[in-house]
N, C-alpha and C positions, 0 to 999 in steps of 0.2 A: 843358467839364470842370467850372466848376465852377457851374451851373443847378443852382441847389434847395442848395446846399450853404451850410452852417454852419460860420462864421469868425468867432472872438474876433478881434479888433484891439485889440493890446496896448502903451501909448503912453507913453515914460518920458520924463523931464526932458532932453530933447536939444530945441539949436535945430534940427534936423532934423523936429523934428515939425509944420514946418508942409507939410512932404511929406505925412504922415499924411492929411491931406482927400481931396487929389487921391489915393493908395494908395487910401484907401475907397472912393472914387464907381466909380474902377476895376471895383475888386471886385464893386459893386454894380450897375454895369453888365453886367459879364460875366456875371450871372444871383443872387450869392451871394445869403444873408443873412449882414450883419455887424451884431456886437454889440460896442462899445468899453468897453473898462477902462482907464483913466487913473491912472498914478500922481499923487498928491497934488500931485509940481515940474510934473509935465506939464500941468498948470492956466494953467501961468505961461508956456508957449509956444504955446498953441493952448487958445481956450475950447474949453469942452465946447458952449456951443450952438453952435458949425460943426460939432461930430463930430456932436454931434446931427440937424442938420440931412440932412447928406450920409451916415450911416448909415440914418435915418430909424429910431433906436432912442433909448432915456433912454440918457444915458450914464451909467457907472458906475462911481464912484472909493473910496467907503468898502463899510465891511463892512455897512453900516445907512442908511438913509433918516435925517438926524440930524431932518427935520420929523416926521416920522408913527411911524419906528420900525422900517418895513418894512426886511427882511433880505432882502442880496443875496448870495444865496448862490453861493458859489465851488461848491460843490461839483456843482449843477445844471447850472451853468454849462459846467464841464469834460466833462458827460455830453450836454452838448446840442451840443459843437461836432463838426465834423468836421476843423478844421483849428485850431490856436492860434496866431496871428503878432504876434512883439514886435516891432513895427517905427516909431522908432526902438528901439533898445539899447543902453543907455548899460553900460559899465563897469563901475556900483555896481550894476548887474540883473544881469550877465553874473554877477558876483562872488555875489550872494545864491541864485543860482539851481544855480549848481554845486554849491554848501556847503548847499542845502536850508533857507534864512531864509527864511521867510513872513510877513514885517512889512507887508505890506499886501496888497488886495485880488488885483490883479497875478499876485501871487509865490503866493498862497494860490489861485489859480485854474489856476495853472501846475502844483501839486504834487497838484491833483487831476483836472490834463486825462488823459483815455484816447485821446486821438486823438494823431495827430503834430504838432509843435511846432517852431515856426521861427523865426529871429531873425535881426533887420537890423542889424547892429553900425553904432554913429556915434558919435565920437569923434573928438578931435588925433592927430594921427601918432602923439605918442611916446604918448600912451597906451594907441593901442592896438598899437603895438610893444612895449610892457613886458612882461616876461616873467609878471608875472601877470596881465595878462588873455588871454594867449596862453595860460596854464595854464588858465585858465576856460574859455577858447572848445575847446579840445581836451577839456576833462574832460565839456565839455556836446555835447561830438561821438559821447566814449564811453558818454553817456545816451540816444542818438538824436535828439538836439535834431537842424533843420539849420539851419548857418548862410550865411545869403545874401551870400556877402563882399562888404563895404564896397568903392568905387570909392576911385581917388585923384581928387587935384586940388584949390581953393583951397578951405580949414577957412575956420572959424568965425574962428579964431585970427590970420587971414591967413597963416599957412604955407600950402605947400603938400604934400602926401602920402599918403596909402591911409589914409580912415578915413571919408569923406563914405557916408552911408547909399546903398544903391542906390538906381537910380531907380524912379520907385514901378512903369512899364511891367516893369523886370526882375525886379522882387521880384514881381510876380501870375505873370510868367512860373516864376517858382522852385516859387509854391504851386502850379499846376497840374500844374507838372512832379510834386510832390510825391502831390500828389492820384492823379493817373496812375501813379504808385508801386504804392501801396497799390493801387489798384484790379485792377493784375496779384498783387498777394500769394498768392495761391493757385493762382496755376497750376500744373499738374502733379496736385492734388487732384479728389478726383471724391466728389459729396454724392450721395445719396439725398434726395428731398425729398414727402413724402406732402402733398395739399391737395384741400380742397373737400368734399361730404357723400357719403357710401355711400349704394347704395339696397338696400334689403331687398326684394324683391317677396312680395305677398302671394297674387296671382294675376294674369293677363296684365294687368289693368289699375291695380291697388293698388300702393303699394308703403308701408315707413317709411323716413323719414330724418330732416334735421335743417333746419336753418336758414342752415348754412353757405356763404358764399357762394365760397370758393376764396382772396379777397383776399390773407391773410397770406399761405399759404402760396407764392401766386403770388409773392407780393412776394421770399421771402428765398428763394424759385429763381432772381430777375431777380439781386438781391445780390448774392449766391456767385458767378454768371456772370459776373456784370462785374467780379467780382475775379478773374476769369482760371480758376477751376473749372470741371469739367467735371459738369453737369445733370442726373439724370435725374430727372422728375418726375412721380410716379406720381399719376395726380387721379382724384378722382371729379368728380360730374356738376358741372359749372359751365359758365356763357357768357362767361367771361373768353378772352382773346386767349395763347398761348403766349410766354412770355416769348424774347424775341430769344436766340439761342445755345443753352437749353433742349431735350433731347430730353422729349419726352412721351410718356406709355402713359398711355392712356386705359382706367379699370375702373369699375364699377358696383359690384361689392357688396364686402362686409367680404371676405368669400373669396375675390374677384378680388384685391383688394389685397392679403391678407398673403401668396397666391403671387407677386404681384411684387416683394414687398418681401425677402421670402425667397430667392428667385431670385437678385436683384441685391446684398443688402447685401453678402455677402461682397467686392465687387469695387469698394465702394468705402471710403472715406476716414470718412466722418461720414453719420448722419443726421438731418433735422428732421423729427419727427412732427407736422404742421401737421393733417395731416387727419382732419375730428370724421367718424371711424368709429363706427357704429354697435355696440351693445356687445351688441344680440339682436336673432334674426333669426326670421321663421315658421319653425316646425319642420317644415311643408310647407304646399308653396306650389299650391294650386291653378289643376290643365290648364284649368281654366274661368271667367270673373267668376264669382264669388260674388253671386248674386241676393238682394236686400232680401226679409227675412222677416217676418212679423208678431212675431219672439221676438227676447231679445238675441242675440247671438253671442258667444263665446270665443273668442279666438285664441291660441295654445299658442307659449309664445316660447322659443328655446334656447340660450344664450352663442353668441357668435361668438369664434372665435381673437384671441387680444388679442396684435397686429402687434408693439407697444411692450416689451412686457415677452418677447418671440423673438426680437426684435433685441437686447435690453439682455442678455438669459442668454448671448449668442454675440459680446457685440462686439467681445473684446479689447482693442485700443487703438485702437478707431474713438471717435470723437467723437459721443454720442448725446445727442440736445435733442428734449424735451418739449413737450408746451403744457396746460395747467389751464383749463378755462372753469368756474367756480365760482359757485353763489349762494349759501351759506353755508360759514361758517368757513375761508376761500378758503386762507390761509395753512399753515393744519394738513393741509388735504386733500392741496395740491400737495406739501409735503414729503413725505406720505408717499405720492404715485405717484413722486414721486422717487425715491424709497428702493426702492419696490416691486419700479420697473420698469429699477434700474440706470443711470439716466439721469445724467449729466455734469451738466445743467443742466437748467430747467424754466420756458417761460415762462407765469406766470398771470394772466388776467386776467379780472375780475366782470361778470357780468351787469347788477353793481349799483351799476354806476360810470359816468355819465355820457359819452359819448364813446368808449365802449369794447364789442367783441360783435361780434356776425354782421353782415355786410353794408355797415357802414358805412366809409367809407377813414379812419377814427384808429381811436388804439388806446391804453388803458392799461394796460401792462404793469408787471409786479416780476420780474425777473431772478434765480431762487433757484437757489446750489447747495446744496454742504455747507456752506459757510464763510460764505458772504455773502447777504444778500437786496438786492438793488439796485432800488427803485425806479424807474420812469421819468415824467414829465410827460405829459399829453396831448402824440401827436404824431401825423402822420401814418403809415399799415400800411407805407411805403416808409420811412420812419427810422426806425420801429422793426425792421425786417429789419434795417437798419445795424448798428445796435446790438447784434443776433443774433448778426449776420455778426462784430461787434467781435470778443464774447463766444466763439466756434467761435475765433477765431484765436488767441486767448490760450490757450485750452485744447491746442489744437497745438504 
């Protein structure tokens, strides 16, 4: 459950944090990537070069590198995890995090995660008996925080009673449990998902198409599935493998695909237009090859049905997502097939951006509706579906 997956480790001033290593290596064993954030006290119970070591990441405690300058941003941060875990959780975090304080890096990464967020409460008895961190721990239950309740047994303090952080074997148990959460979220829903290139035939042996390899789109039908939806995904030509749970219809040209796409949307939930269709097709397509002549040739080309903008006129309250492949003015164009073609959201990305385009497994995307443009990092075409799939849920 959690292979390939992305987890902040979030590490406050508790003597408990010398649990935190062993929690990591866990983690890291079980397949994650973890990234630590250290508040400032938590220095003073665990170096950063252990966390370092056993995350195999820089660790990170300010908002800025104080040697060089470099800025660590909270807010990339919150966009790149899959999971957020403060584990220890002291009291003066529980308290700053219900009431929305962003005094340090932590708290400022906390208020900008989009993924779910969990917390190891460790504390003395009576503290964390007292009625206001009992007010905290409930008010961060009613933000969807969760919380991994604390064990009892012999404190810091030498008392004895319920406030010892879990053990780090329980707490990876909580976050998979979590993880497996999410990943049923959609059950009961049912996507449409278009992916891979059209072929135009120009005569039995010609054809046009693109460069597309199927990648994304495969990717955020594998997504949706494993969060518990139901598949259908309509491809053009590719050698990719059907993703597990996926039904597939397999089409060839622009006109195979907007009747299946027309067919099927009404009977589902949302869809992602992944698939670079063709925009003109031969206006006839020759019974015979076409023999090499001594003079040019002309070929006579005709609009094809544009899938995108028949789904968006008819969507009602389905959930409709774009894609933009741009080499110029990338930002102007996609807002306005956004607008054109009705679409919820639109994901674009450049030709002219390193790591990003046809065929390859990363991807640079910007996540644009009407309100927001969201940037994303290089990442892999599998975490950026993630990130898709976030984006579809929120809009549900």
């Amino acid at each position: 459950m959690l292979k390939g997956k992305h987890i902040i480790l979030g590490i406050t001033g508790s003597i408990a944090a010398y649990k935190s290593a062993v929690l990591c290596r866990l983690l890291v064993s079980a397949g994650a990537e973890v990234k630590v954030v250290m508040t400032p006290l938590a220095k003073q119970f665990i170096t950063p070069l252990t966390m370092a070591t056993v995350s195999q990441h820089p660790i990170l405690v300010d908002f800025f590198n104080p040697e060089n300058g470099e800025w660590n941003s909270h807010v990339k941060l919150g966009e790149w995890a899959d999971l957020y875990l403060i584990a220890p959780a002291t009291a003066n975090t529980m308290a700053k995090m219900a009431t929305g304080v962003a005094d340090n890096l932590l708290l400022t990464t906390y208020l900008s995660a989009r993924c779910p967020v969990a917390v190891a409460p460790a504390m003395d008895l009576d503290m964390y008996a007292h009625v206001a961190t009992q007010r905290n721990i409930e008010q961060l239950r009613r933000d969807g925080v969760h919380i991994v309740e604390p064990g009892s047994g012999f404190l810091a303090s030498g008392l004895v009673g319920k406030g010892r952080m879990a053990e780090p074997e329980h707490i990876v148990e909580a976050v998979s449990a979590i993880l497996e959460e999410k990943k049923k979220s959609l059950e009961g829903k049912h996507f449409l998902v278009t992916a891979g290139a059209t072929i135009e035939p120009i005569d039995p042996v010609r054809f046009i198409s693109n460069h597309s390899s199927g990648k994304m789109g495969y990717a955020v039908a594998e997504a949706l599935s494993e969060r518990g939806a139901e598949v259908t995904l309509v491809s053009g030509r590719t050698s990719l493998a059907t993703p597990k749970g996926v039904k597939r219809v397999d089409v060839l040209s622009a006109e195979d695909m907007w009747q299946e796409c027309v067919a099927r949307f009404p009977e589902c939930d949302g869809a992602v237009m992944c698939a670079a269709v063709a925009d003109y097709t031969p206006s006839v397509v020759a019974e015979q090859k076409l023999k090499k002549g001594d003079s040019d040739m002309t070929l006579e080309l005709r609009r094809t049905k544009d899938i995108a903008a028949t789904l968006g006129a008819n969507k009602g309250k389905r959930v409709l997502v774009g894609f933009a492949m741009e080499t110029e003015h990338e930002q102007q164009n996609a807002v306005g097939k956004l607008e054109r073609k009705n679409f919820d959201f639109i994901v674009l990305n450049s030709l002219r951006t390193e790591g990003a385009g046809f065929r390859g497994d990363t991807n640079v995307v910007t996540l644009i509706d009407r309100e927001h443009s969201q940037p994303l990092p290089l990442m892999s075409k599998h975490e950026v579906a993630e990130k898709i799939v976030d984006k579809i849920e929120e809009f549900l």
